[in-house]
C-alpha positions as a printed NumPy array, in Angstrom:
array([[-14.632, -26.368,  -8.185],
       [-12.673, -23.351,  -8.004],
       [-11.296, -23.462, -11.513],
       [-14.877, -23.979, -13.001],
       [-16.09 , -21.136, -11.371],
       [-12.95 , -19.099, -12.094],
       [-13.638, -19.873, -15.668],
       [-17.13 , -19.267, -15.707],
       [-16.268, -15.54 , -14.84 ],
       [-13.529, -14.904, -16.912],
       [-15.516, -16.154, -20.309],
       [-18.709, -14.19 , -19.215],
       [-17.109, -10.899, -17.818],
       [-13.532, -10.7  , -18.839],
       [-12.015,  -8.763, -22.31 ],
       [ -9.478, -11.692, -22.289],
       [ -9.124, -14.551, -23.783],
       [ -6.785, -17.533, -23.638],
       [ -5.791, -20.53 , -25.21 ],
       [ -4.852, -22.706, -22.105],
       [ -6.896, -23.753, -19.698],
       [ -6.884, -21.632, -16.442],
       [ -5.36 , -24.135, -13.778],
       [ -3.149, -23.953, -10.257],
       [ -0.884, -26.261, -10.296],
       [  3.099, -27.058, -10.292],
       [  3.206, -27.116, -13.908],
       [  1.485, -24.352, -15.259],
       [  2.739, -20.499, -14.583],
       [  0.023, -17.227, -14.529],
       [ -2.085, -17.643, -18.111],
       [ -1.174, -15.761, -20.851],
       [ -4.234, -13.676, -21.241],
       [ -4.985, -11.38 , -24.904],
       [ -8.019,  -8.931, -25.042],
       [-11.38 ,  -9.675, -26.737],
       [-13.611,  -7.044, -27.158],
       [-16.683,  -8.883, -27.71 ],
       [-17.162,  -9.41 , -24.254],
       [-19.178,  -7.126, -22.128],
       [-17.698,  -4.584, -19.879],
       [-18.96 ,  -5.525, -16.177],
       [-20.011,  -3.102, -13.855],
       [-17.678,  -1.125, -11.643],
       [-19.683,  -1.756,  -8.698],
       [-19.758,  -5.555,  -9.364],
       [-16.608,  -6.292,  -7.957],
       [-15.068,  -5.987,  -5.012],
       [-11.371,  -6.935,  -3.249],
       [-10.949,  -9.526,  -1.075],
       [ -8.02 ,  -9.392,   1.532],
       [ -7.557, -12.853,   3.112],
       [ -7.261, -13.014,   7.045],
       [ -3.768, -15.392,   6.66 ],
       [ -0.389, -14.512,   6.319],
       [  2.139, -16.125,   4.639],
       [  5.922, -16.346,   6.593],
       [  8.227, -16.223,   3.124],
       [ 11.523, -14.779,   5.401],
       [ 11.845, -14.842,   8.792],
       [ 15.392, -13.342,   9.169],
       [ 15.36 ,  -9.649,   9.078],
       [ 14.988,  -8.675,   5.041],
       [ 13.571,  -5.738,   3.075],
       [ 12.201,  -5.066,  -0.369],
       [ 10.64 ,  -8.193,  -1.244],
       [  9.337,  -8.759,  -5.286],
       [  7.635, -12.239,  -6.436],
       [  8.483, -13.714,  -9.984],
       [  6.512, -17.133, -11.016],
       [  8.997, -19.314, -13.401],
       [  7.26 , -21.325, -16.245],
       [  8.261, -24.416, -14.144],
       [  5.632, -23.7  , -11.816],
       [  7.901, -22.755,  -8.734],
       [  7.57 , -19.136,  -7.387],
       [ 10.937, -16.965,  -6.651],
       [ 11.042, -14.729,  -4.126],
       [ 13.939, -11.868,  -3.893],
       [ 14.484,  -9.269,  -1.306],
       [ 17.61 ,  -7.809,   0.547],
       [ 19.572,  -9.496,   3.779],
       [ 21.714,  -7.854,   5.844],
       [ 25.319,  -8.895,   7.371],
       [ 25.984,  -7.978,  11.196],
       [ 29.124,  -5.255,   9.41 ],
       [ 26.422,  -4.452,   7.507],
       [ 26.938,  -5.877,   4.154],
       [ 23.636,  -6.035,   1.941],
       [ 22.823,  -9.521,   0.866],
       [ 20.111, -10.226,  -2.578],
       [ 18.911, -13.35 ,  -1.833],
       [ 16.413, -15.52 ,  -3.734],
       [ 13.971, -17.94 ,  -1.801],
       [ 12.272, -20.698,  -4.181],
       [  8.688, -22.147,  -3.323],
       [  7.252, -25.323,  -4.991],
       [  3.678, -25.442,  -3.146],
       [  1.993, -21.852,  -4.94 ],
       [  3.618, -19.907,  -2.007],
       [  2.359, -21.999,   1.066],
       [  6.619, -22.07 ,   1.87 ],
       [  9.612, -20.551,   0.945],
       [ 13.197, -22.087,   1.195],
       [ 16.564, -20.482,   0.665],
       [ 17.802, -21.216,  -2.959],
       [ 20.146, -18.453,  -4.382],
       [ 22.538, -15.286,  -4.24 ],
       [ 22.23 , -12.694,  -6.6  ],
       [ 25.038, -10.238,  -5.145],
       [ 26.316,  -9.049,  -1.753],
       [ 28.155,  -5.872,  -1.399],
       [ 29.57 ,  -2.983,   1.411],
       [ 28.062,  -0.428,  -0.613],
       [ 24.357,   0.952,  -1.319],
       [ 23.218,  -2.865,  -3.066],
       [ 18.824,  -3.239,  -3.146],
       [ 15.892,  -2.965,  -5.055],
       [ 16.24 ,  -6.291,  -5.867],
       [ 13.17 ,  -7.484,  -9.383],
       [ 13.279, -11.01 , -10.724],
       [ 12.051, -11.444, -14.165],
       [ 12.352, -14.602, -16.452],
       [ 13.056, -14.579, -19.588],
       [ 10.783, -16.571, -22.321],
       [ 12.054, -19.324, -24.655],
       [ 15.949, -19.136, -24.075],
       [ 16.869, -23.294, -24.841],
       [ 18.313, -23.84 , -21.828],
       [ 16.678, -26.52 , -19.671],
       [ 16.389, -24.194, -16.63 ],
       [ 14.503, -21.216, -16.417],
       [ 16.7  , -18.455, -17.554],
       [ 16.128, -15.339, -14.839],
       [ 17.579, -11.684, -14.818],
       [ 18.204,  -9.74 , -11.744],
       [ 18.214,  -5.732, -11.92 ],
       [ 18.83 ,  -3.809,  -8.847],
       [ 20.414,  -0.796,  -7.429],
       [ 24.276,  -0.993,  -6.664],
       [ 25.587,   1.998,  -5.714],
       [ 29.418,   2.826,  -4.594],
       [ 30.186,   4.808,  -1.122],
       [ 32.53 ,   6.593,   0.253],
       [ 33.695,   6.376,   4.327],
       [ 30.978,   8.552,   4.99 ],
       [ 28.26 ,   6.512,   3.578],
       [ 27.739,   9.028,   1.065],
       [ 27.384,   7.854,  -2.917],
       [ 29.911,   8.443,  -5.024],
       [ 28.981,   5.969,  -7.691],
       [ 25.228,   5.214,  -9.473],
       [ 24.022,   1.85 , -11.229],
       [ 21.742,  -0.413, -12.457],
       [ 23.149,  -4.086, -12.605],
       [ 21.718,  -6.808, -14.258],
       [ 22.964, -10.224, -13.427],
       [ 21.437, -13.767, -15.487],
       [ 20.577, -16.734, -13.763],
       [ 20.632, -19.642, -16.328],
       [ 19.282, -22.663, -13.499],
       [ 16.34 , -20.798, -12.462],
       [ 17.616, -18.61 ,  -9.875],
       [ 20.067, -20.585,  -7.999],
       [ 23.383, -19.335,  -9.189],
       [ 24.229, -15.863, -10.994],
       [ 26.493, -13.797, -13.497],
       [ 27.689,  -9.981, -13.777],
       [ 25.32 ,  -9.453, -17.23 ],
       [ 25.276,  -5.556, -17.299],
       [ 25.126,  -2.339, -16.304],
       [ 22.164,  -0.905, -17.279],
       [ 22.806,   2.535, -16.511],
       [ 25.329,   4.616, -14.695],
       [ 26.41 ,   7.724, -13.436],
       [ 28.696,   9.579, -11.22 ],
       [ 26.954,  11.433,  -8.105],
       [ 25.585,  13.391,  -7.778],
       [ 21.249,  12.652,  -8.273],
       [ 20.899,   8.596,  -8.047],
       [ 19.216,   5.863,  -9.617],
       [ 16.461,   3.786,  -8.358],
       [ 13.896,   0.706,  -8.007],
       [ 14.35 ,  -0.908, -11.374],
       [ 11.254,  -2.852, -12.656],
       [ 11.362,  -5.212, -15.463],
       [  9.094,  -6.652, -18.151],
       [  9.058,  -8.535, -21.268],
       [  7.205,  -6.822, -24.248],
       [  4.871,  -9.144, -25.75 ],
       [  5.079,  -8.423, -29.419],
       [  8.57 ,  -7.467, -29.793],
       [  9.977,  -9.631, -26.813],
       [ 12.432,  -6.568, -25.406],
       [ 12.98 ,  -6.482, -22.198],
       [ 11.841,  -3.197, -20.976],
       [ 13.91 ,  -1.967, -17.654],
       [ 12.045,   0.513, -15.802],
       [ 13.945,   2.972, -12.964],
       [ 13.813,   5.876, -11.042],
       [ 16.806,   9.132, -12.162],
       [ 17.106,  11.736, -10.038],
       [ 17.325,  15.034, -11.686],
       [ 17.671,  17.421,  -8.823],
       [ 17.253,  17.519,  -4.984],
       [ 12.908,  17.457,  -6.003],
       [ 12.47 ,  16.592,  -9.542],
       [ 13.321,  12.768, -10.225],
       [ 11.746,  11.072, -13.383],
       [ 10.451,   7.694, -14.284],
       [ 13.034,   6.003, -17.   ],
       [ 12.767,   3.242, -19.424],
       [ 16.177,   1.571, -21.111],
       [ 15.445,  -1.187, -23.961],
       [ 17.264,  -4.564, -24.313],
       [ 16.845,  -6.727, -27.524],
       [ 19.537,  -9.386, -26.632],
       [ 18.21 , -10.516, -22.924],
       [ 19.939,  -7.949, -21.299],
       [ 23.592,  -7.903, -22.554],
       [ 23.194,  -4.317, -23.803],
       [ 20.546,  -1.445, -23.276],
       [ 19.794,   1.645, -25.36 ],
       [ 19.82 ,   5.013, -23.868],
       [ 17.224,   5.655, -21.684],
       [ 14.099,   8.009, -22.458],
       [ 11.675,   9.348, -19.645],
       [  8.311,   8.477, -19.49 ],
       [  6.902,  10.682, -16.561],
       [  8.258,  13.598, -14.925],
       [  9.739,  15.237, -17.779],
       [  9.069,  19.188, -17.604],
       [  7.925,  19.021, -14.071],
       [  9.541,  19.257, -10.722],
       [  8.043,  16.015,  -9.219],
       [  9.416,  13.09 ,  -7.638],
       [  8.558,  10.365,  -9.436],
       [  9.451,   6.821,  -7.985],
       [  8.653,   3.307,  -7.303],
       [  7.164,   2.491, -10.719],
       [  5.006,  -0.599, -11.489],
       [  3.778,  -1.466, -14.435],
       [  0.676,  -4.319, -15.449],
       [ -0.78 ,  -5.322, -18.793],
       [ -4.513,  -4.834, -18.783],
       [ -6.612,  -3.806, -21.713],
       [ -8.362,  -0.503, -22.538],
       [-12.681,  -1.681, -23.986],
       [-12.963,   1.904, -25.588],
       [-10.062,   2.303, -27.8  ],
       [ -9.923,  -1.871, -27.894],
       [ -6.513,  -2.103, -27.109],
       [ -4.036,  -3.985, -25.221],
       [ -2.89 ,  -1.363, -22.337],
       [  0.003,  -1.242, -20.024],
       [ -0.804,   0.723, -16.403],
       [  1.769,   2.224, -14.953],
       [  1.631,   3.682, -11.299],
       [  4.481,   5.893,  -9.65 ],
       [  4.491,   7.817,  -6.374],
       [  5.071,  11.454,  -7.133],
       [  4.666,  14.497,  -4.97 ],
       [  2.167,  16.971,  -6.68 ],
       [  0.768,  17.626,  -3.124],
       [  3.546,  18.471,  -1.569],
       [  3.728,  14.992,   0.329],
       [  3.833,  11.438,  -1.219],
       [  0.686,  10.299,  -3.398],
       [ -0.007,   7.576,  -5.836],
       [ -0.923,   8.487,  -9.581],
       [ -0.829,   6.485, -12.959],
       [ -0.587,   6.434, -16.414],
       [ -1.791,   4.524, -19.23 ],
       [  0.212,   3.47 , -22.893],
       [ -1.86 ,   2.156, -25.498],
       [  1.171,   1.218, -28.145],
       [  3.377,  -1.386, -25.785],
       [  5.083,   1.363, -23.794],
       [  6.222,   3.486, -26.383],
       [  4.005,   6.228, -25.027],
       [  2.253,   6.731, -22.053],
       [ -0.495,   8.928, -21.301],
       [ -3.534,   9.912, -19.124],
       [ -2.078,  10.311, -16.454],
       [ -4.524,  10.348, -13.161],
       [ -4.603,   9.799,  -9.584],
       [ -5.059,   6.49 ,  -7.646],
       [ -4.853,   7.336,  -4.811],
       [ -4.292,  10.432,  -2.03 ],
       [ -3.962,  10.251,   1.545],
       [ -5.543,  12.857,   3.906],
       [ -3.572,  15.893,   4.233],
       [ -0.178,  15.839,   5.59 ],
       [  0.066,  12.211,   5.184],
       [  2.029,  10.576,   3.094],
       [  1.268,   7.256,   0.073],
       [  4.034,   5.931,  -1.629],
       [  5.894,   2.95 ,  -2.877],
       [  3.162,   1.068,  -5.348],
       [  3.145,  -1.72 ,  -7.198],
       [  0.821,  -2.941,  -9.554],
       [ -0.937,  -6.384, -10.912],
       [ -3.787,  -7.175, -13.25 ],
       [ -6.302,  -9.793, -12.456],
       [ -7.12 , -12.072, -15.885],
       [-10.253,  -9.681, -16.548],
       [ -8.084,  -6.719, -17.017],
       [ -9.175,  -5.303, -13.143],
       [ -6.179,  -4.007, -11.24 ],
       [ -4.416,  -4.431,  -8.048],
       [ -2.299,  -1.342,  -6.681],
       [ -0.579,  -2.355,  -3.337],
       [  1.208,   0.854,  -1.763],
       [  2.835,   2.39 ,   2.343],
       [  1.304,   5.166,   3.939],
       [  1.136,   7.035,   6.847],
       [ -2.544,   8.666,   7.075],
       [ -3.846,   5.974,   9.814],
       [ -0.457,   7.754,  12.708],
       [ -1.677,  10.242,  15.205],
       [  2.12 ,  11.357,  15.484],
       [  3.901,  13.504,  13.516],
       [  4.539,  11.606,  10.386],
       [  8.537,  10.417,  10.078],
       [  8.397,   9.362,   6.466],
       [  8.455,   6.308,   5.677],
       [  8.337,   5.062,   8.935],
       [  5.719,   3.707,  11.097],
       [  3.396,   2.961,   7.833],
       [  0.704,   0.433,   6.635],
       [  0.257,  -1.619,   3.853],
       [ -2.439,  -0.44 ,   1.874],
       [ -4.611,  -1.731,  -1.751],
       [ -6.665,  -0.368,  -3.706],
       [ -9.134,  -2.158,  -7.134],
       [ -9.703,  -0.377, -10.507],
       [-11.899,  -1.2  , -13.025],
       [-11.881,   0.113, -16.267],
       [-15.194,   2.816, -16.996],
       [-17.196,   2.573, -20.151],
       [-15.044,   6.206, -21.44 ],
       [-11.712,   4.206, -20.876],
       [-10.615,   5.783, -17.899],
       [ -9.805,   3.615, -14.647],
       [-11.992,   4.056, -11.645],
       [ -9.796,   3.115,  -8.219],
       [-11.77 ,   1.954,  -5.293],
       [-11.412,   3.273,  -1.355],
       [ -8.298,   1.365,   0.054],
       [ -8.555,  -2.033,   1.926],
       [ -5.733,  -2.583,   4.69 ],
       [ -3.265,  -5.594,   4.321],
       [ -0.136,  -4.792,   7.277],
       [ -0.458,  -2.931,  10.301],
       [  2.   ,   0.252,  11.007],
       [  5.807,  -0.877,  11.079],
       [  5.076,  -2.511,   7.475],
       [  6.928,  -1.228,   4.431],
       [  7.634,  -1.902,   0.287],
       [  5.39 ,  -4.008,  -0.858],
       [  5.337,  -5.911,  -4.252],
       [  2.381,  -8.015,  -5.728],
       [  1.898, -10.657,  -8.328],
       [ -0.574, -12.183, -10.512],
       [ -1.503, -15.506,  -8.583],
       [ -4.677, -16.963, -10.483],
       [ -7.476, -15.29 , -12.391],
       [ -8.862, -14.015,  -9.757],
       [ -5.972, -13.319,  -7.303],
       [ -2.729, -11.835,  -6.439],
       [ -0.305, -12.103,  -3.77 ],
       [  1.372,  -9.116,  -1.886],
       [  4.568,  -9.27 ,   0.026],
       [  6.087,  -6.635,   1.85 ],
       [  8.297,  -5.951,   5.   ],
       [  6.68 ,  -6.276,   8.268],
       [  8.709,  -6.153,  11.766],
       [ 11.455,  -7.358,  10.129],
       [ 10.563, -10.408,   7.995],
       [  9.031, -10.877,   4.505],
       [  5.447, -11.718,   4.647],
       [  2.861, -12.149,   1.884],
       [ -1.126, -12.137,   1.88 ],
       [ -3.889, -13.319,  -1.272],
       [ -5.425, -10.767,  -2.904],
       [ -8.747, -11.616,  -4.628],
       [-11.128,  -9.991,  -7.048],
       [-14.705, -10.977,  -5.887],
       [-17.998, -11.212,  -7.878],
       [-20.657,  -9.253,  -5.68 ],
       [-23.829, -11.506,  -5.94 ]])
């Protein structure tokens, strides 16, 4: 029942079409959706986002920074970072064969004394091996006895058994300190099949840009990187998502990408928009800003199969106190829909995690659905998402 009515949406609303069947099961990963401009645009105020009541445990031992990545053998991989009791950081991977219900332990990626998070899965498509082939970027930074960095990266490791065991692949990017690197976030292009490897580059104590470095080869080598927001203005730019949705005016495939920056002084959430497969980005526009004083940061993005968007983000605004950012903050999402003069209109926020919650991913679940993870009094928990049809 659910897929028939999940199709009967998509084919009467959505700018996407697809040439498989829309179906949940162990065997079949998120659709692969293209745009088609013949179908209507629906109505902003036609939709709505549903938050369900249930959580879902992924991690109960204490763990931060938790991403989702959905292999084409139908199992979901969860990675986040673990911590030793001398205080070694731990990347660990969690596997789940039952759409999320459960998580078990199933991999390593690294473990290190030093500054070692940020931890994004992404597979990559069509590599001949018989497992799903899986890369790993994250931050791995050096110390020195103070705790202070002496050392910047971005490593990539490869996973050739679907996230179970791992490989030194890369380094990304590097640099000496000072001004660090930060929350890489991959993707696949779909028409030249790069791998795109987005990050964070400080370039003084309040200007950090949003970076992109290129890989043809699965990762073995990158070019240099080039910014893509930031550049010419002293913002902090961080914590970039990205989502493939498509743009009805200019009828083109879009990428959205979203970034916490501080044009208010405090945190906020703003976005911007490529129409040539990330090449360029553009229009850039807010999502979403707290009330004053109050802080919104750390987003993440995912795009329902009708091109509507998810934006899952921390903030402070709902503390009396004196905001200690980023403690003591919520878990947060907002919806956009795409307007009739191409521009994205973001709803009012809906809450997922009380205070004490922190960095929250999201993926593409169904057509209709995503699920959110984030950090909440220690463990990794997860909630559905879902992009409702007002009657």
């Amino acid at each position: 029942m659910l897929i028939t009515l999940c199709l009967a949406i998509l084919f009467l609303h959505s700018p996407f079409t697809t040439n498989q069947p829309i179906r949940h099961d162990l065997n079949n990963r998120t659709l692969s959706t293209h745009c088609n401009f013949d179908q209507p645009i629906m109505d902003v105020t036609a939709r709505q986002l549903h938050i369900a009541a249930d959580e879902h445990f992924i991690h109960d031992v204490p763990g931060t920074y938790p991403r989702l990545c959905r292999l084409s053998d139908g199992s979901i991989l969860a990675g986040f970072t673990t911590f030793e009791p001398d205080g070694t950081h731990i990347l660990s991977v969690a596997r789940s064969d039952d759409g999320g219900s459960t998580f078990q332990p199933h991999g390593e990626v690294a473990r290190s004394p030093g500054d070692c998070d940020n931890l994004f899965l992404l597979e990559l498509p069509d590599m001949g091996t018989d497992l799903p082939t899986v890369l790993a970027a994250f931050r791995n930074h050096d110390l020195d006895e103070e705790g202070k960095p002496t050392y910047f990266r971005i490593t990539v490791c490869e996973s050739r058994d679907g996230g179970q065991s791992w490989n030194f692949l890369s380094q990304a990017f590097e640099k000496e300190a000072p001004f660090g690197l930060w929350e890489p976030f991959l993707r696949v292009a779909r028409e030249s099949g790069e791998v795109h490897l987005f990050f964070s580059q400080e370039m003084d104590v309040d200007d950090q840009d949003t970076m992109v470095a290129r890989s043809a080869d699965g990762g073995a080598t990158w070019s240099t990187p080039v910014c893509v927001t930031g550049e010419g203005e002293k913002l902090r730019d961080g914590s970039v998502g990205v989502a493939e949705s498509c743009d009805p005016v200019s009828r083109s495939e879009a990428l959205v990408l979203v970034m916490e920056t501080t044009r208010r002084g405090k945190f906020s959430i703003e976005a911007v928009v490529s129409l040539d497969g990330g090449e360029t980005f553009g229009s850039r526009h807010v999502v979403y800003e707290p009330r004053e004083g109050r802080n919104a940061g750390a987003p993440q993005i995912a795009a329902f199969a009708d091109g509507s968007l998810a934006v899952v983000f921390m903030t402070d605004e709902d503390g009396e106190d004196e905001p200690i950012w980023p403690r003591g903050a919520s878990i947060k999402a907002v919806y956009g829909s795409w307007l009739e003069d191409g521009t994205i209109s973001w709803s009012v926020p809906e809450a997922i995690a009380d205070a004490g919650s922190s960095w929250p991913g999201i993926m593409s679940y169904e057509c209709d659905a995503a699920l959110a993870v984030y950090e909440s009094s220690s463990s990794i928990r997860g909630r559905m998402l879902r992009m409702l049809i007002r009657d």
